[in-house]
Every structure is written in structure tokens, then in C-alpha cells.
C-alpha positions as CSV (number, residue, x, y, z in Angstrom):
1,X,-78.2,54.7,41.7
2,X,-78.0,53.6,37.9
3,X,-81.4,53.7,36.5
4,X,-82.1,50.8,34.3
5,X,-81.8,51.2,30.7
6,X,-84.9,49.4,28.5
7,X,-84.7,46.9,26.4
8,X,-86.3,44.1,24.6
9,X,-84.4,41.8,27.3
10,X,-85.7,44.1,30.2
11,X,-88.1,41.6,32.4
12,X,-91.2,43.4,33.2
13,X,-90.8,43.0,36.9
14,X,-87.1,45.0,36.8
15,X,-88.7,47.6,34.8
16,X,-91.5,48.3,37.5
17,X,-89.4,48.0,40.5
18,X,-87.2,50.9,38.1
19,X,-90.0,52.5,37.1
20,X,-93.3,52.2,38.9
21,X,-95.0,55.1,37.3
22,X,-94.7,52.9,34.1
23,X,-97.2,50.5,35.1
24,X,-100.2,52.6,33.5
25,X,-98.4,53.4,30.1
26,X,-98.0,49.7,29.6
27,X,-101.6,49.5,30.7
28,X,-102.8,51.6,28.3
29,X,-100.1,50.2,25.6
30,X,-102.3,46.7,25.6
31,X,-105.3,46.2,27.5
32,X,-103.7,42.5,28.3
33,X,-101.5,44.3,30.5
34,X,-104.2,45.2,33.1
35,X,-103.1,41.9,34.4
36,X,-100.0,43.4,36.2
37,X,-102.4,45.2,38.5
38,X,-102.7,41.2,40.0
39,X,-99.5,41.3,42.8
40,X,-99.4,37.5,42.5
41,X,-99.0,37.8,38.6
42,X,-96.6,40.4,39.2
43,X,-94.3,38.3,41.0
44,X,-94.5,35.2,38.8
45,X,-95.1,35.8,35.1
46,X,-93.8,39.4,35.7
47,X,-90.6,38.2,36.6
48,X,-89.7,36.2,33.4
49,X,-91.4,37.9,30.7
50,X,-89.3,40.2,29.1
51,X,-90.5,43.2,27.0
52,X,-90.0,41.3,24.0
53,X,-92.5,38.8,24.7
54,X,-94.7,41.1,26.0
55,X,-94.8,43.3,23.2
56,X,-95.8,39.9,21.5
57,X,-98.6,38.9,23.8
58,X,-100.0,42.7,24.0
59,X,-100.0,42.6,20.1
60,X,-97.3,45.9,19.4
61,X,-94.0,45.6,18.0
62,X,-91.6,45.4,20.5
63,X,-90.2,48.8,19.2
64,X,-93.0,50.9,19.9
65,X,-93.5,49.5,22.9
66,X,-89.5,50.0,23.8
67,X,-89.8,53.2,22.6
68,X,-93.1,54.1,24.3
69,X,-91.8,53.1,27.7
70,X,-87.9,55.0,26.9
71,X,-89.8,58.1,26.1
72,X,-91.5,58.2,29.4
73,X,-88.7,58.1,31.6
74,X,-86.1,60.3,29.4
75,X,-84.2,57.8,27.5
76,X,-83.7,58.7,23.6
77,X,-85.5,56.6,21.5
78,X,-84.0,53.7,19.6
79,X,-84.7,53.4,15.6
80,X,-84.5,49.6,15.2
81,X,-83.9,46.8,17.3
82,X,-82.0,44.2,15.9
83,X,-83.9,41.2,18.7
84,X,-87.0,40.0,17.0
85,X,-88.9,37.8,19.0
86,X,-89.2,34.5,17.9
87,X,-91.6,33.5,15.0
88,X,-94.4,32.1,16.3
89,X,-96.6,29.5,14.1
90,X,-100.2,30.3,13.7
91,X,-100.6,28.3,11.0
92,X,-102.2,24.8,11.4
93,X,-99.1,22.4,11.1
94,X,-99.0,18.7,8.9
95,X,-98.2,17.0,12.3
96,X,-101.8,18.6,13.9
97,X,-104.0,15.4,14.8
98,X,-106.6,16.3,17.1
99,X,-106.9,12.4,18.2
100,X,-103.4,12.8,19.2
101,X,-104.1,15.0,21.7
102,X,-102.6,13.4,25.1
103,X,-103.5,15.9,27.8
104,X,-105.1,19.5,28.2
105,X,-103.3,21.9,30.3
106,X,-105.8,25.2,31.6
107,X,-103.2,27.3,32.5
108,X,-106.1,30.1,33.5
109,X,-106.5,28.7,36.8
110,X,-102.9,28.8,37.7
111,X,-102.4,31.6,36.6
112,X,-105.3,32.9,38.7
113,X,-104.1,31.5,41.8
114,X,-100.9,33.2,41.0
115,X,-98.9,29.5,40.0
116,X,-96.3,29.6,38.0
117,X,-97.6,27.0,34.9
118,X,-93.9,26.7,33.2
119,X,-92.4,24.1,34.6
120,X,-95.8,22.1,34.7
121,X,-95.8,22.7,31.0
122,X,-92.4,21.9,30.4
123,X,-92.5,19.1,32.6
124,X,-95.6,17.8,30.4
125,X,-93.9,18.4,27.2
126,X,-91.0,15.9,28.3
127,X,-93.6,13.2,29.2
128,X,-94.7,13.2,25.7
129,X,-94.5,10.1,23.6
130,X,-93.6,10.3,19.6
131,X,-97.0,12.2,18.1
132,X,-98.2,12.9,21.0
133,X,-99.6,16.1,21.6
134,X,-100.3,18.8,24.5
135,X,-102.7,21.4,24.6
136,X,-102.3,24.5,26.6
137,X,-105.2,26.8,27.1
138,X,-103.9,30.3,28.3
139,X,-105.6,34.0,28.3
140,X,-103.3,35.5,26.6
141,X,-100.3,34.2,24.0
142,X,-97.5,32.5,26.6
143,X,-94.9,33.8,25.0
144,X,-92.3,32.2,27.6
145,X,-93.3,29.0,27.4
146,X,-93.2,29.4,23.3
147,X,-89.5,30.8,24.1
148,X,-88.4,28.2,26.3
149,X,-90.4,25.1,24.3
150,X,-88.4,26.4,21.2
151,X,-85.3,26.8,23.1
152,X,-85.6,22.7,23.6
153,X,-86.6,22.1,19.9
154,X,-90.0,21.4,20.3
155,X,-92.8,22.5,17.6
156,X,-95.9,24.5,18.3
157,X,-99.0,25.6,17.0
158,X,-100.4,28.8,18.5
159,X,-104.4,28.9,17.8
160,X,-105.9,32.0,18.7
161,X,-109.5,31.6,19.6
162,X,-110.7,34.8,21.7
163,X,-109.5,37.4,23.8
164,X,-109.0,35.8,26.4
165,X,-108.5,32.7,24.9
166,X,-105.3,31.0,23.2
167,X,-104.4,27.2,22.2
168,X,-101.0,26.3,22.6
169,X,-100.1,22.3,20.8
170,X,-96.8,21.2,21.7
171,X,-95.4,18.0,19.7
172,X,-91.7,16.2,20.5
């Protein structure tokens, strides 16, 4: 059988079906990560994030991490990789009202209880009214979500506040 070559695009759930034994390097690449040992996060969030995005949320760029993972199963190592994530905006934006805030979304819990919380999201986003604003609460950067919300042309504002703690606004 072909093995499965690594790249940003790989989703992380591929890669471990692949590669099992690379469930500890990528561990140890960002402590974030531990949450793959949870098999109901494994079969939700694992299955759309790709490494990409995950080399966003665990805070490495995505070539080391590529590179990390390529070396460990035999691949050569690449020298640059053209994808770049998408830029996310940590800086507080001119449309930010905090009394337009319509709803709060935790997506902690769901997470928790193993829920897929995109297409709540999403579906929230698309309820909004002009100014309106969401807030997502998440424990690590939902790098997805900030994929797909800027796939459909909406703006964001990604306010880290702790660890395990990160603000997501969404605004029409």
C-alpha cells in the first residue's frame, strides 16, 4: 500500500490512521496536541484540521512541524512550503463594539462532549444582523472555523486570553 505523503493539506486524522506512531511526536511538538489522546476529538476535530492549521493552533510554523513529522517516518524534508495559513487578526479591529455582541458561543463544552461546534458556529454567523457580533470561546485557536468564516468573507478578531482560552468575534 502507498503510504501517505505529508503535507500542510494532510488532515490529522489521515496522518494517524497512516502513521500511528506519530501521535507522540505531535504530542510533544505542542502540548495542545495532548488533546488527540481524546477518541471523540479524534474523530471530529481530527478529521478536518489539517496540518496547516494545526501547526497554527500548536504555535510552530507549519514547516517545522511538516518537517518534524516527514523525518520520522522517512520522507526527505521539504525547504519551504509555498501554503501559508491564512493571516489571522489579533489585532483589536475599528468594527469591535463590545455592546454589539449578539450571542456567546462556549465551544469548550462541545468540544468536551466530543460535538462537532462548526456548523453551530457557522450557522450562528449567518443569523447575524449588520454589526452584529459573535463570540466564540474555544481552548485552543479554531483554526477551521477561522478557515471556513474567511472562506465566506466574514471578519474576525482572534483574542487570545490564556492557555486554554481564546475569543473568537465574528462580524457579517
Amino acid at each position: 500500500m502507498e503510504k501517505l505523503i505529508i503535507t500542510p493539506k494532510t488532515k490529522i486524522f489521515d496522518l494517524l490512521e497512516a502513521y500511528p506512531q506519530l501521535e507522540d511526536v505531535l504530542i510533544s511538538a505542542a502540548p495542545p496536541f495532548k488533546k488527540l489522546r481524546n477518541p471523540v476529538l479524534r474523530k471530529t476535530v481530527a478529521k478536518i484540521t489539517t496540518l496547516s492549521q494545526a501547526a497554527t493552533i500548536g504555535g510552530l510554523s507549519v514547516e517545522e512541524l511538516i518537517n518534524k513529522l516527514r523525518t520520522e517516518v522517512g520522507q526527505t524534508n521539504v525547504d519551504h512550503i509555498g501554503y501559508e495559513g491564512e493571516n489571522y487578526v489579533t489585532e483589536k479591529p475599528a468594527w469591535f463594539k463590545e455592546g454589539n455582541i449578539a450571542e456567546t458561543i462556549d465551544i469548550r463544552e462541545m468540544l468536551n462532549a466530543g460535538e462537532q461546534p462548526v456548523h453551530e458556529v457557522m450557522s450562528a454567523i449567518k443569523k447575524l444582523n449588520e454589526n452584529e457580533i459573535l463570540k466564540v470561546i474555544a481552548p485552543f485557536i479554531p483554526a477551521p472555523l477561522l478557515d471556513k468564516s474567511l472562506s465566506m468573507n466574514y471578519s474576525h478578531w482572534l483574542d487570545k486570553k490564556a492557555d486554554e482560552e481564546n475569543w473568537v468575534f465574528f462580524v457579517k
